[in-house]
N, C-alpha and C positions, 0 to 999 in steps of 0.2 A: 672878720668873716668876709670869704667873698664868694657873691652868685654870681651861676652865669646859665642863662638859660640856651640850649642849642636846639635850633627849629629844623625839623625835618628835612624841609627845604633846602638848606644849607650844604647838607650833607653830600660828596660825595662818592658816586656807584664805581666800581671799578670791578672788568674780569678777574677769575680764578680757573684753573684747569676746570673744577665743578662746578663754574657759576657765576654770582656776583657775591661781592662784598663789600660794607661801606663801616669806615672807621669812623666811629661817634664823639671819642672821645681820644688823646695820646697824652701821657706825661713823661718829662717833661714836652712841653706844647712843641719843641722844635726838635725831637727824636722824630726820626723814620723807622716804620715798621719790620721794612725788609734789612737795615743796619741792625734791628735786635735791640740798639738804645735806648729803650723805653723804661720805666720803671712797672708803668702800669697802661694799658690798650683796652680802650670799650670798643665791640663795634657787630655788625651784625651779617648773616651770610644768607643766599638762599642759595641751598643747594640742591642743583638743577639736575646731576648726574645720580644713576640709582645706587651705583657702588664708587665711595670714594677712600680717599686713602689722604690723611691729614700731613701739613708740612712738620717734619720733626721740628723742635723747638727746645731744645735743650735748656736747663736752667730756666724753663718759662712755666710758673704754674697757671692752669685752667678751668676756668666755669663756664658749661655749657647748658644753656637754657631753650627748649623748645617753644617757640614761637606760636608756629602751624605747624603741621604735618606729623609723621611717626619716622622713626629712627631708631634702629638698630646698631647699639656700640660698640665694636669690638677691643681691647685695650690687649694686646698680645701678653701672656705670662699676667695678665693682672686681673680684672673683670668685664663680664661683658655687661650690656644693660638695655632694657625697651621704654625705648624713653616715646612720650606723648606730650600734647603740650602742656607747657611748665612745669615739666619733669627738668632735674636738677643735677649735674651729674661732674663731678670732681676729678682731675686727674692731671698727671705731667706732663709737658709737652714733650717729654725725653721717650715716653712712651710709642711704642707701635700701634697707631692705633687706626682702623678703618671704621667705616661706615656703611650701610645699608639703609634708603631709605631718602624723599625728595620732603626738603623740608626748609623753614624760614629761622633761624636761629640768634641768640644773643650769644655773644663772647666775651668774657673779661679773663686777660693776660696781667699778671703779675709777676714780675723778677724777686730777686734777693733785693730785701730792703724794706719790701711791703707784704703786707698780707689782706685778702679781700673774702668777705663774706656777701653774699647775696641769695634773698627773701621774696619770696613775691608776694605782694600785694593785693588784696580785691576788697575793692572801698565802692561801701553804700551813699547814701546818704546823709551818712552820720561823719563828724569830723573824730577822725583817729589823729591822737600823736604816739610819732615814731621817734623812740632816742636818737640823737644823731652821735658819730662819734666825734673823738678830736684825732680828725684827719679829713680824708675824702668819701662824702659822702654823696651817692649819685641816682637819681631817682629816673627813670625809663620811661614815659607812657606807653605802655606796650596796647589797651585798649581802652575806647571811651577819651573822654577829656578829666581833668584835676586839676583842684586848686589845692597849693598850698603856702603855708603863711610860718616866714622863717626868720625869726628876728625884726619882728614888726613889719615883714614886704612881705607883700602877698602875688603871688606867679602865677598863670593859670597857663597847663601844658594841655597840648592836643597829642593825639595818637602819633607814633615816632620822636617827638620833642624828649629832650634831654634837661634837666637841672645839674648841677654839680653845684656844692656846696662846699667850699671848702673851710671847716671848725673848727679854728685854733686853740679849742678849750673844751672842756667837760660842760657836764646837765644843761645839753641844751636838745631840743625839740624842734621836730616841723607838726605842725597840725596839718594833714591832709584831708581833700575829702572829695570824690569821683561821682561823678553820675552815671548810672544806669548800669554797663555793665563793666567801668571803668577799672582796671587792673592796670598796676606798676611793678615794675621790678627794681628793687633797693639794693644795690651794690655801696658795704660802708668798706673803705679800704685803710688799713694802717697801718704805722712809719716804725717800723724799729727803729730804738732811739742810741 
């Protein structure tokens, strides 16, 4: 198994026509974004513009998560959707899709090869365990701070901080558990074999 925790800090901002954007996470680690080589891309945008219009992306599937703000999706020929925050919203990047609306987002990009589910989390006081899967399993602090304890190591993330987990095997668990109004978002990704 191996951790690897990615602090905020680290991260970085780069322009967009509508904004900023900062890549969280890439696999493999030496793919480029704009090459398309990736398998799979975490990473997070705010956008600054009130009407945008997303980069086609063909072959790339998508999860978008609202952060802050409100947003309005348009997916041309497919669905449209009002998303608020940590509203959840699936679709391809082969799609036409626009937007309405200024707002702080997560992104997770998936090619042929993987597939990626993502949960969002709001953790009390109380320690929850989350199944992990056998593959990539990626935990967000989006608010609050958390600890969690995964294979005897115990992590404690601040707001923007990143975990990836990567679980070479079945039944295994992280126990997590936030204070106050601490929410994460759990992105578990896996390999067709």
């Amino acid at each position: 198994m191996k951790l690897n925790v990615i602090r905020k800090e680290e991260l970085v901002v780069n322009k967009w026509s509508g904004g900023t954007t900062t890549q969280i996470a890439i696999y493999p680690e030496d793919a480029e974004y704009k090459k398309l080589d990736f398998l799979w891309r975490i990473s997070s945008a705010r956008v600054e513009a009130e009407k945008s219009e997303f980069t086609p992306l063909p072959g790339v599937e998508r999860i978008l998560i609202i952060l802050d703000g409100e947003l309005r999706l348009e997916h041309k020929g497919h669905h449209s959707k009002e998303m608020k925050k940590y509203s959840i919203d699936f679709f391809s990047g082969s799609w036409e899709t626009t937007s309405e609306g200024k707002v702080t987002d997560f992104n997770v990009m998936t090619r042929e090869g993987c597939s990626a589910k993502a949960d969002i989390i709001n953790m009390g006081d109380v320690m929850d365990e989350i199944p992990l899967v056998n593959g990539t399993n990626i935990f967000f602090c989006s608010e609050g701070e958390m600890e969690l304890e995964i294979n005897r190591t115990s992590l404690a993330l601040e707001q923007g901080d990143t975990l990836i987990a990567e679980v070479p095997y079945d039944d295994c668990a992280a126990e997590i558990k936030g204070t106050g109004n601490a929410t994460c978002i759990n992105v578990k990704i896996t390999y067709n074999k």
